[in-house]
LUMVOTOR-387371 format. One record per atom (N, C-alpha, C): atom name; x negated, y, z negated. Coordinates in steps of 0.2 Angstrom, whole numbers, plus 5000, padded with zeros to 4 digits. Each point is the difference from the previous one (the first is absolute). Layout:
BEGIN
<r at="CA" px="X" py="Y" pz="Z"/>
...
This chain:
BEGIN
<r at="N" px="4996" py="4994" pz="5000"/>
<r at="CA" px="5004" py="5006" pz="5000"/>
<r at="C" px="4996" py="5006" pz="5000"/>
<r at="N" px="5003" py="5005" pz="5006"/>
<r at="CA" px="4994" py="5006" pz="5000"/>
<r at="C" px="5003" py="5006" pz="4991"/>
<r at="N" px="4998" py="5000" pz="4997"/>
<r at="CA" px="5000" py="5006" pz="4995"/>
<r at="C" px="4998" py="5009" pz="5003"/>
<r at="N" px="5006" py="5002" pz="5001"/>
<r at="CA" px="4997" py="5010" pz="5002"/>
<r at="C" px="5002" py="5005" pz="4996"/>
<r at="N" px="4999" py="5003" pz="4998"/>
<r at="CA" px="4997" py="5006" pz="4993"/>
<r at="C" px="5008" py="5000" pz="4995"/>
<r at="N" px="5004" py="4998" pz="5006"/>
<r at="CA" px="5008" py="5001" pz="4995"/>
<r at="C" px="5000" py="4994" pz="4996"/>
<r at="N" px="4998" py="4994" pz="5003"/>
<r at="CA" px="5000" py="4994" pz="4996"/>
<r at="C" px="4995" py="4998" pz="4995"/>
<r at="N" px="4995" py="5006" pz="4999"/>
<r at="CA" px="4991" py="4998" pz="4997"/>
<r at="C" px="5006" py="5005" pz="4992"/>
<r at="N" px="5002" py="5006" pz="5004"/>
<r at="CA" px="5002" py="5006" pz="4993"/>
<r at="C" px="5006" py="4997" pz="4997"/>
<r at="N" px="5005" py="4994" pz="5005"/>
<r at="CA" px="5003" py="4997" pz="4995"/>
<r at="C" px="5000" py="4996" pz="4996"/>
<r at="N" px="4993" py="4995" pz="5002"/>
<r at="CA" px="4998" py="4996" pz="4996"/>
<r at="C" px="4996" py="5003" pz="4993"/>
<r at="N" px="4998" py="5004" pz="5002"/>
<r at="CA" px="4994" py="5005" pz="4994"/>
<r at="C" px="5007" py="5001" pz="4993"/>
<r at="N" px="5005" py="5003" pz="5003"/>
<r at="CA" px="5009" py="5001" pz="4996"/>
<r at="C" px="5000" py="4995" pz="4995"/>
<r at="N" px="5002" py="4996" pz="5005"/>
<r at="CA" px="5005" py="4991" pz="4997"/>
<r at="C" px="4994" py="5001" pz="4995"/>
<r at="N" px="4993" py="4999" pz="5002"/>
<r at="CA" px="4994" py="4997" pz="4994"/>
<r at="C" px="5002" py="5004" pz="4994"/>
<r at="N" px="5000" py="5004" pz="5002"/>
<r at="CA" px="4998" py="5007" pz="4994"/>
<r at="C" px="5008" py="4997" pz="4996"/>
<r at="N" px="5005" py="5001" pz="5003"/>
<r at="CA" px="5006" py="4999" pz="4996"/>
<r at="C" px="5005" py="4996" pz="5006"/>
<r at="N" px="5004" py="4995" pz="4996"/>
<r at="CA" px="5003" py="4995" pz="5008"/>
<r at="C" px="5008" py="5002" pz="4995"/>
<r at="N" px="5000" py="5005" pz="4996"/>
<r at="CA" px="5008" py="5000" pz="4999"/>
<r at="C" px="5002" py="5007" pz="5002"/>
<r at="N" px="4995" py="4999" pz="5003"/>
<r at="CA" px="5006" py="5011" pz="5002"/>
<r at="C" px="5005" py="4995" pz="5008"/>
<r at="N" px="5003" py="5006" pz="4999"/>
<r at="CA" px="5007" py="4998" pz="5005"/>
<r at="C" px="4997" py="4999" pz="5008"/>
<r at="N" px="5004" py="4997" pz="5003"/>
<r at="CA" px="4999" py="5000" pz="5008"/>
<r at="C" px="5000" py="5009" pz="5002"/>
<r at="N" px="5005" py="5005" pz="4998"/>
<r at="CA" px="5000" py="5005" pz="5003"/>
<r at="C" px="4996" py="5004" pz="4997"/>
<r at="N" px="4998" py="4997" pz="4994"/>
<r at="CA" px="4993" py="5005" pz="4999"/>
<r at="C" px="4993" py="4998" pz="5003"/>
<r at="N" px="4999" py="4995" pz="5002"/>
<r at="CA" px="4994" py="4997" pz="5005"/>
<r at="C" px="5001" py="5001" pz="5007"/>
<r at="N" px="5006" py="5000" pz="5001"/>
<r at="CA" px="5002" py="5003" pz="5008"/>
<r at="C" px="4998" py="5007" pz="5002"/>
<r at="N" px="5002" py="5005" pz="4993"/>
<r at="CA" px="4998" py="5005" pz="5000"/>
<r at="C" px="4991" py="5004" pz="5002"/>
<r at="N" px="4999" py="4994" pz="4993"/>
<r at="CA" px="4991" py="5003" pz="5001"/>
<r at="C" px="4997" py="4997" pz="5005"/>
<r at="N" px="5002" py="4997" pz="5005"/>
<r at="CA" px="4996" py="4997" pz="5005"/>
<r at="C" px="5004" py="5001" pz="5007"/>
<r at="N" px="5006" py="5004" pz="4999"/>
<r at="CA" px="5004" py="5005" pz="5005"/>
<r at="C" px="5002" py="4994" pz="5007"/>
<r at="N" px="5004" py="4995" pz="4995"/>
<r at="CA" px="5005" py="4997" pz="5006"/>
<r at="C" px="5006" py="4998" pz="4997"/>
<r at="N" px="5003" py="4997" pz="5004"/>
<r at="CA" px="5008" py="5002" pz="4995"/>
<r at="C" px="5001" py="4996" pz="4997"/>
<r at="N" px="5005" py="4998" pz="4996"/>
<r at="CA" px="5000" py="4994" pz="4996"/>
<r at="C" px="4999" py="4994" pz="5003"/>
<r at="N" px="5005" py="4998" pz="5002"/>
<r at="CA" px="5001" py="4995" pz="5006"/>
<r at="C" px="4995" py="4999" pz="5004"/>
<r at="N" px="4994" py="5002" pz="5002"/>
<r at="CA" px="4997" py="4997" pz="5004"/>
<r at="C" px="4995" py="5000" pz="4995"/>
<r at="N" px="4998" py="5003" pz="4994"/>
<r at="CA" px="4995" py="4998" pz="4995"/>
<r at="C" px="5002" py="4994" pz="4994"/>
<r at="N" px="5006" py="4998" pz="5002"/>
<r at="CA" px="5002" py="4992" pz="4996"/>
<r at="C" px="4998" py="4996" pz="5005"/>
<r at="N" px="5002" py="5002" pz="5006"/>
<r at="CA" px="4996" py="4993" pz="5008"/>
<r at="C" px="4994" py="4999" pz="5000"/>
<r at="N" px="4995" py="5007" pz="4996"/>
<r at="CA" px="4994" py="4999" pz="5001"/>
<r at="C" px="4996" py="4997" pz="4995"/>
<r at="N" px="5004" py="5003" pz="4996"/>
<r at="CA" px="4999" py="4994" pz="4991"/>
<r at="C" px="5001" py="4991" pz="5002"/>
<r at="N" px="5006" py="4999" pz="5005"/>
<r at="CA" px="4999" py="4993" pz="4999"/>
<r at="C" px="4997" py="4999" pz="5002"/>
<r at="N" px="4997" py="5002" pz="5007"/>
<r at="CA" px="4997" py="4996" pz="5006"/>
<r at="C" px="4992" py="4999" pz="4996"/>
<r at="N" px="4997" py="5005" pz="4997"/>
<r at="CA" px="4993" py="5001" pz="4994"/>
<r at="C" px="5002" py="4993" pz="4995"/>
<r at="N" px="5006" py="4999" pz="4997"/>
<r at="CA" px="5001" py="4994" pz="4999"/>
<r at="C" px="5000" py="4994" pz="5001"/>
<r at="N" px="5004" py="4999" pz="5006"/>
<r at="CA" px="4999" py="4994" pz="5006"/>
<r at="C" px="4994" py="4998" pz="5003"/>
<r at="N" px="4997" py="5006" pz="5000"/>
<r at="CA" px="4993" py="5001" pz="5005"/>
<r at="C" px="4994" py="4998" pz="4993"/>
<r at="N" px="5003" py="4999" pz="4992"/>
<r at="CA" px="4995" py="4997" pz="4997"/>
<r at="C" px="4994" py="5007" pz="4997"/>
<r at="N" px="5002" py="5006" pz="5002"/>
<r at="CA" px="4995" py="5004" pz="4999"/>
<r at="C" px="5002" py="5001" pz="4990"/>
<r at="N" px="5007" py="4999" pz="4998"/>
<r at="CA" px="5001" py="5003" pz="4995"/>
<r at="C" px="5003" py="4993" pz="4998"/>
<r at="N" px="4996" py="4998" pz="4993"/>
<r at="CA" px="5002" py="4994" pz="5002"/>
<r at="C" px="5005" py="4999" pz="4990"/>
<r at="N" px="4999" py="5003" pz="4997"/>
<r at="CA" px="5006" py="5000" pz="4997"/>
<r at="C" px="5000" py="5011" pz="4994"/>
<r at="N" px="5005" py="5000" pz="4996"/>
<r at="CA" px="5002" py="5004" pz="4995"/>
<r at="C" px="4998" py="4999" pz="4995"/>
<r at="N" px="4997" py="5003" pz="4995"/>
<r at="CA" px="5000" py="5000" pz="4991"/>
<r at="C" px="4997" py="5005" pz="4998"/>
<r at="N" px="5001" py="5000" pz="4994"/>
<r at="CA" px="4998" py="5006" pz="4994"/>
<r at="C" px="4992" py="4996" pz="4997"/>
<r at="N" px="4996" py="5006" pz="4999"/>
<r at="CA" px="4995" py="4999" pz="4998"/>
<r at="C" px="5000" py="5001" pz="4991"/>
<r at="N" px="4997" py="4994" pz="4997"/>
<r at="CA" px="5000" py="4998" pz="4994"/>
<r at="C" px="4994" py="5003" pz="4998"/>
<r at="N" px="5000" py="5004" pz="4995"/>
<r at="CA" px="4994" py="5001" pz="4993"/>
<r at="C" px="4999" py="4990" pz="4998"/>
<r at="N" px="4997" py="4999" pz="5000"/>
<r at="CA" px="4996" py="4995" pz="4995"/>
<r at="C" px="4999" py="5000" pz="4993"/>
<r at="N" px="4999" py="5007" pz="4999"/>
<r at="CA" px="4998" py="5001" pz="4994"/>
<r at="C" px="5004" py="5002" pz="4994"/>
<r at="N" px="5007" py="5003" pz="5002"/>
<r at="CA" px="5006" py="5000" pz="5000"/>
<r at="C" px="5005" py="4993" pz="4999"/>
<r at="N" px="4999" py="4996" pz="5003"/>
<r at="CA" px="5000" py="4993" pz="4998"/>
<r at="C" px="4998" py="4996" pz="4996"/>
<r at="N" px="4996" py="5003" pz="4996"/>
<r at="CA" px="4995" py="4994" pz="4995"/>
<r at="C" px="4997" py="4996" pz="5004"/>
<r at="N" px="4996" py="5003" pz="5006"/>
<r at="CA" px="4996" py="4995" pz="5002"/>
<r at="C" px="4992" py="5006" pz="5004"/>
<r at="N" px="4997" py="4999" pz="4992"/>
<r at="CA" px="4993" py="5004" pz="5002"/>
<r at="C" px="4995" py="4999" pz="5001"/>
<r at="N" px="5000" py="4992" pz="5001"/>
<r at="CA" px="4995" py="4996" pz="5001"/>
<r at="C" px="4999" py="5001" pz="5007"/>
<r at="N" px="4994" py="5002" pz="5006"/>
<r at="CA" px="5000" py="4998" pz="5007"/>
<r at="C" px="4994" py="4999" pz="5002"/>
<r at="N" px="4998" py="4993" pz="5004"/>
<r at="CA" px="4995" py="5001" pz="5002"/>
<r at="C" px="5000" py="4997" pz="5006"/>
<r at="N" px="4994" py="5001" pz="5004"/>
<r at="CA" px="5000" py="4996" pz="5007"/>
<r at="C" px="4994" py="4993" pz="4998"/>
<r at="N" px="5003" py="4995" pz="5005"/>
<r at="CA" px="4999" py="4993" pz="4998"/>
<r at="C" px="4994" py="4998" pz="5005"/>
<r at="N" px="4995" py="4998" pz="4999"/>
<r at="CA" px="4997" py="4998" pz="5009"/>
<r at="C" px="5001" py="4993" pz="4999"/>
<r at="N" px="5003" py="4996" pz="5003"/>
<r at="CA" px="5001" py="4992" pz="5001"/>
<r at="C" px="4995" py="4998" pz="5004"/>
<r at="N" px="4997" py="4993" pz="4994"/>
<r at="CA" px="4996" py="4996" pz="5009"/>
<r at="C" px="5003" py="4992" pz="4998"/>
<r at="N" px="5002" py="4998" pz="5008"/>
<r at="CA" px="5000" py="4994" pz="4999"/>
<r at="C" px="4997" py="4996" pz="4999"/>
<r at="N" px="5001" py="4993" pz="5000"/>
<r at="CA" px="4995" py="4994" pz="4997"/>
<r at="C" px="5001" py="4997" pz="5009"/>
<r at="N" px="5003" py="4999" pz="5004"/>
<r at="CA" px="4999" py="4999" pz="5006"/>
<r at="C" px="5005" py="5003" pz="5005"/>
<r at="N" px="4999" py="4999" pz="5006"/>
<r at="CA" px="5008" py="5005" pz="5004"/>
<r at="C" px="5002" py="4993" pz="5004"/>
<r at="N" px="5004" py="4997" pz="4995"/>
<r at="CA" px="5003" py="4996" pz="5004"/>
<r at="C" px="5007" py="5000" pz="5001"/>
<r at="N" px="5005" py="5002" pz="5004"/>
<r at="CA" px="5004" py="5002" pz="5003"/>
<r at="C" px="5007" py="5000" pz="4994"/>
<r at="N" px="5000" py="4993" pz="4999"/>
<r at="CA" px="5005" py="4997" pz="4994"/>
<r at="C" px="5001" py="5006" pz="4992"/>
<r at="N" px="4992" py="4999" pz="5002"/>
<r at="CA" px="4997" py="5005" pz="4989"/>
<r at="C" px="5001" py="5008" pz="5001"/>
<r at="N" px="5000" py="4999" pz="5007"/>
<r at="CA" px="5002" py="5010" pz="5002"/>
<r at="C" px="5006" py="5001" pz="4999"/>
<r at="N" px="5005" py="4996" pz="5004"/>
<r at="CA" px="5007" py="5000" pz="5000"/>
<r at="C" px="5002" py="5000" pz="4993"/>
<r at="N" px="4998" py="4997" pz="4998"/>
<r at="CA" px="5001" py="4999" pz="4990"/>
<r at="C" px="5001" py="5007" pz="4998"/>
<r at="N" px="4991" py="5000" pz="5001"/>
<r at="CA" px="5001" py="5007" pz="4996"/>
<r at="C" px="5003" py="5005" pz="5002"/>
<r at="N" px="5000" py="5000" pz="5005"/>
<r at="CA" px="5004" py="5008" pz="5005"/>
<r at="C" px="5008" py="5000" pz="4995"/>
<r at="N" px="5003" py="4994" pz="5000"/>
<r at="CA" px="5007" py="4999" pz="5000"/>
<r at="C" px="5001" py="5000" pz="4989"/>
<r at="N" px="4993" py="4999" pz="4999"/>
<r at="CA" px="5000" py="5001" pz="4991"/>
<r at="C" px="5001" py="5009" pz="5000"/>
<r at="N" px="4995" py="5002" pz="5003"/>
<r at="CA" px="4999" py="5006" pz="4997"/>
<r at="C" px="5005" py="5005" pz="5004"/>
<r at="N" px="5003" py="4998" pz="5005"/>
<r at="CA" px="5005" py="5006" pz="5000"/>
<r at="C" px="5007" py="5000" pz="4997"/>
<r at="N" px="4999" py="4993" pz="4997"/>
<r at="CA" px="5006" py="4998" pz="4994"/>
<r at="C" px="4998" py="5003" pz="4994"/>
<r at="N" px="4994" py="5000" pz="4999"/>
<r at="CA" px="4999" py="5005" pz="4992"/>
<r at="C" px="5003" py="5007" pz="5000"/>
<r at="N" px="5001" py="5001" pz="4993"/>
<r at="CA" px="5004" py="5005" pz="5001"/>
<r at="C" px="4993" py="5006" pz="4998"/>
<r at="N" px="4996" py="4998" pz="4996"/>
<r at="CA" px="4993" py="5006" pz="5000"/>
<r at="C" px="4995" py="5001" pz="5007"/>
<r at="N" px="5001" py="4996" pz="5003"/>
<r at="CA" px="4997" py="5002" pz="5006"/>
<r at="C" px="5004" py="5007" pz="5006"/>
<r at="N" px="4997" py="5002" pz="5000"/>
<r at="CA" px="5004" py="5008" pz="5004"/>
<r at="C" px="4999" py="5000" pz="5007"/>
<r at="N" px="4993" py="4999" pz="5001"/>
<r at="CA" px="4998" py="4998" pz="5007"/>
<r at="C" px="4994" py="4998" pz="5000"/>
<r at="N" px="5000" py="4995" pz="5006"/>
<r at="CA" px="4993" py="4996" pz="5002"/>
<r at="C" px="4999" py="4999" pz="5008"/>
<r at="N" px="4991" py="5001" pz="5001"/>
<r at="CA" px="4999" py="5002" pz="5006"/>
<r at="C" px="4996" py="4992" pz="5000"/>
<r at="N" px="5001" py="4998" pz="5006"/>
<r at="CA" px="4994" py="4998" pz="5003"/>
<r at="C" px="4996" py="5002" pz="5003"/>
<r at="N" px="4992" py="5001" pz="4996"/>
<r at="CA" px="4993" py="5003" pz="5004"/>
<r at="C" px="4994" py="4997" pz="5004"/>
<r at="N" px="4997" py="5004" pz="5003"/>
<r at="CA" px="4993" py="4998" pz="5001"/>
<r at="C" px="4997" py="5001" pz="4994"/>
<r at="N" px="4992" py="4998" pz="5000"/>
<r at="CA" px="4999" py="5001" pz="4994"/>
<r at="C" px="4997" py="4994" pz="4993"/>
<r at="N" px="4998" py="5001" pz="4996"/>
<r at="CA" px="4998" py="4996" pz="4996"/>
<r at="C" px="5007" py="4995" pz="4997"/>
<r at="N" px="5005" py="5005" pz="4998"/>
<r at="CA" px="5004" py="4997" pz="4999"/>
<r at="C" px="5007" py="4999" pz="5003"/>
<r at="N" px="5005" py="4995" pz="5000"/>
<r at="CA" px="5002" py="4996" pz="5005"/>
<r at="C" px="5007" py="5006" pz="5001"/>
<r at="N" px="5003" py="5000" pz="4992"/>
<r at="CA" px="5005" py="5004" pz="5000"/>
<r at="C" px="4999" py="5006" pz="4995"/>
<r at="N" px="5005" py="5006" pz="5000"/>
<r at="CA" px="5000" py="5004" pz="4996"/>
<r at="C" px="5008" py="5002" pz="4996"/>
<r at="N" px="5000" py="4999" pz="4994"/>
<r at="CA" px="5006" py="5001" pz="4996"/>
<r at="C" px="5000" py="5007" pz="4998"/>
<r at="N" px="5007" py="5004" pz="4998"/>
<r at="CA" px="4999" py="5005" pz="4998"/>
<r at="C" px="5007" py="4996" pz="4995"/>
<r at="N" px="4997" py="5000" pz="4992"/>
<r at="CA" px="5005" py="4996" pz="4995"/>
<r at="C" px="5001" py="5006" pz="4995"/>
<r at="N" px="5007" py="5001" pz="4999"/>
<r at="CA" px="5003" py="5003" pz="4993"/>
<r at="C" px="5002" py="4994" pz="4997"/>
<r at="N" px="4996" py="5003" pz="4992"/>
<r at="CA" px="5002" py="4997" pz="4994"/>
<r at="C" px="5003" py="5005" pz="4993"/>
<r at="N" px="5001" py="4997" pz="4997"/>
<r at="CA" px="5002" py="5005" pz="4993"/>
<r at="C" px="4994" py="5003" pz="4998"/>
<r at="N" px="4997" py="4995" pz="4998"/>
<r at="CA" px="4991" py="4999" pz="4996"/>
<r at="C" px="4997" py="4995" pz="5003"/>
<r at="N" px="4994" py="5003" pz="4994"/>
<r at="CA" px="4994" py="4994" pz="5001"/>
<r at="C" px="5001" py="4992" pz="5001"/>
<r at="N" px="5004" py="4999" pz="4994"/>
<r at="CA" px="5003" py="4995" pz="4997"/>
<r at="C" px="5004" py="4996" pz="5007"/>
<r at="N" px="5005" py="5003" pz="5001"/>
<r at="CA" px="5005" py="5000" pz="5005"/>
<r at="C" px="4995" py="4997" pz="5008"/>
<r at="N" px="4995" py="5005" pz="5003"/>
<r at="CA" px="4994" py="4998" pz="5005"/>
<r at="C" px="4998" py="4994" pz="4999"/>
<r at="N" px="4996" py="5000" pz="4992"/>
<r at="CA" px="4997" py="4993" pz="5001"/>
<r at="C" px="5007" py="4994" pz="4999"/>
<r at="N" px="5004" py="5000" pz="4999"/>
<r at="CA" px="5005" py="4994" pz="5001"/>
<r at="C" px="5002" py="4997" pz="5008"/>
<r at="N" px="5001" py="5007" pz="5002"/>
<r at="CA" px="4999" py="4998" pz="5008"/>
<r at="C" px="4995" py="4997" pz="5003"/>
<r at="N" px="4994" py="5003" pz="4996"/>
<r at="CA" px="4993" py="4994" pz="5003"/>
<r at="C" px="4998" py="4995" pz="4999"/>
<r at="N" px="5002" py="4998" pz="4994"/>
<r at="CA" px="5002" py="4992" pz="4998"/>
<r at="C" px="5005" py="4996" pz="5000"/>
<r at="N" px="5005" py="5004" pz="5001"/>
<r at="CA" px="5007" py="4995" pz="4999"/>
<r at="C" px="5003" py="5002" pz="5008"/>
<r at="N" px="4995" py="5004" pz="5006"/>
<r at="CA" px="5006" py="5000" pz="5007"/>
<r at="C" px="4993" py="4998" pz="5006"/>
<r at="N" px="4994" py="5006" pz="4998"/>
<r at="CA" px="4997" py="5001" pz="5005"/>
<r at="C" px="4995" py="4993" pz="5002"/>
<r at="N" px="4995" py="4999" pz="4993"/>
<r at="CA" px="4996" py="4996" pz="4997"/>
<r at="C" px="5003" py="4993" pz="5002"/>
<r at="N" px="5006" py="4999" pz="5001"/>
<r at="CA" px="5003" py="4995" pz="5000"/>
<r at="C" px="5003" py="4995" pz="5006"/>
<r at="N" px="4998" py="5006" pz="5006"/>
<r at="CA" px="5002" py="4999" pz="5007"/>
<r at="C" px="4995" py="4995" pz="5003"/>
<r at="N" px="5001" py="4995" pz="5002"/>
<r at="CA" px="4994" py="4997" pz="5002"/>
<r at="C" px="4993" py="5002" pz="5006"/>
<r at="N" px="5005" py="5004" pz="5005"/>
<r at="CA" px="4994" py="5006" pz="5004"/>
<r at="C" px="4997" py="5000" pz="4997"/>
<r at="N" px="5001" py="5005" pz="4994"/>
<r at="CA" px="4998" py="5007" pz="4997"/>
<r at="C" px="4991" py="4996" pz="4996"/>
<r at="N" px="4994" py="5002" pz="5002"/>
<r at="CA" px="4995" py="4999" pz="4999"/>
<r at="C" px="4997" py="5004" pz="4993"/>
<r at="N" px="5000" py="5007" pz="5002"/>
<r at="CA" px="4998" py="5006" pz="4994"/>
<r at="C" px="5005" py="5006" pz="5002"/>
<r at="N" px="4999" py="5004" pz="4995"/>
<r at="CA" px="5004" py="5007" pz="5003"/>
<r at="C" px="4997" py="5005" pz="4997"/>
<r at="N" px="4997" py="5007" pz="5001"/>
<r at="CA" px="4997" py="5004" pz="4998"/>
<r at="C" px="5005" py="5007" pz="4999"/>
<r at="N" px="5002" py="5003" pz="4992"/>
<r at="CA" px="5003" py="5005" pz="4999"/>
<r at="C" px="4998" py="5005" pz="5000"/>
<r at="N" px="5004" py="5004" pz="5004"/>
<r at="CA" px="4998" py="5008" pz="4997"/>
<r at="C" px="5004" py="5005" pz="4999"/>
<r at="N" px="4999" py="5001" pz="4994"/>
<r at="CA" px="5006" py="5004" pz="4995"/>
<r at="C" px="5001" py="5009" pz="5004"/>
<r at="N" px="5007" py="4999" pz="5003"/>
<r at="CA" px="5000" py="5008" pz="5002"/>
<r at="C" px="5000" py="5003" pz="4994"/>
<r at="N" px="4995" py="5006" pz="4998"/>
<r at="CA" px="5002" py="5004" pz="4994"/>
<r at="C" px="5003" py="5007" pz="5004"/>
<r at="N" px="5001" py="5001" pz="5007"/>
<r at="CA" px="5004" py="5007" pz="4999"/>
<r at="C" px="5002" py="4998" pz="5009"/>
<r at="N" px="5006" py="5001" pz="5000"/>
<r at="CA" px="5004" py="4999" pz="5007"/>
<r at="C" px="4997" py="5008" pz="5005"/>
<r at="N" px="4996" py="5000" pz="5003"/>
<r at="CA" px="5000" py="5006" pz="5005"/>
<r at="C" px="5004" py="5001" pz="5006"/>
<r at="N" px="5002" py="4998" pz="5002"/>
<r at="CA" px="5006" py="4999" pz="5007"/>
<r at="C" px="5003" py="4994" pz="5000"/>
<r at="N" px="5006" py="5001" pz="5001"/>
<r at="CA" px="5004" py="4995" pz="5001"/>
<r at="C" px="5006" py="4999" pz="5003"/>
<r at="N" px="5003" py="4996" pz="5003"/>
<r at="CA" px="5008" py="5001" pz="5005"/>
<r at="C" px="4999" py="5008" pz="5005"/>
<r at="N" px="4993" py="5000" pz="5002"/>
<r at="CA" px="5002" py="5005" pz="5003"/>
<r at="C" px="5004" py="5000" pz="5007"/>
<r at="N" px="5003" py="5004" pz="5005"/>
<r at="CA" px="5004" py="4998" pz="5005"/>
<r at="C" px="4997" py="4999" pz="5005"/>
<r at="N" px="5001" py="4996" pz="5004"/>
<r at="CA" px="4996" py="4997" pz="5005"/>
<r at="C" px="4998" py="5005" pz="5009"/>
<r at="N" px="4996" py="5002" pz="5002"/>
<r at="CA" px="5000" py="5007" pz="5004"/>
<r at="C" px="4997" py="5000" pz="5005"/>
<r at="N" px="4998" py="4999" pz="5006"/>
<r at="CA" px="4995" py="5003" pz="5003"/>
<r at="C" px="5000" py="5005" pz="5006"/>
């Protein structure tokens, strides 16, 4: 799907805020309503906008524990992959996970309460997965960007 300056400034909108109205996004992006709800499905359809939600404090939550995970496996055999893939997007502390190049295989980004709460996860979820080799943590001590909107 080609994207042109109407549909980059409506995308930049929705990120910033996805509950203002149709006629107020029609407005700031100067097409009328009706054809800026055609255009909202089609960025839909077409997969560019691929769902809606409200951005969570964490810290707000009772969950102040974050760190990023490096995973290494014990071998990449196809079976042990599928495992883990289909473990960790089941846990609920897991927020997102990259597969990289790199030393290590995967990368977690896990909220927890605490310390306490982390190491349980390590021993009673992560530790426990047969892939799963070692994991190297590294505790975020301060969030510098985050959920920014996506732009270019």
């Amino acid at each position: 799907m080609e994207l042109d300056k109407r549909d980059l400034h409506l995308l930049r909108l929705l990120q910033e805020d996805c509950r203002r109205s149709n006629a107020d996004l029609a407005e700031a992006v100067g097409m009328s309503a009706s054809a800026l709800w055609r255009r909202v499905r089609a960025l839909e359809e077409a997969g560019v906008i691929e769902r809606y939600g409200a951005v969570v404090n964490p810290g707000e939550m009772g969950l102040g524990f974050e760190a990023i995970v490096h995973v290494h496996l014990t071998r990449h055999d196809p079976d042990r992959i599928v495992e883990f893939i289909r473990a960790v997007e089941a846990s609920p502390e897991v927020q997102e996970c990259y597969a990289t190049t790199g030393q290590a295989d995967y990368h977690l980004r896990v909220l927890c309460r605490d310390l306490e709460a982390y190491n349980r996860f390590l021993e009673g979820f992560l530790f426990r997965l047969p892939a799963v080799s070692s994991a190297q943590t590294n505790v975020v001590l301060r969030t510098i960007k985050r959920n920014r909107p996506v732009s270019r």
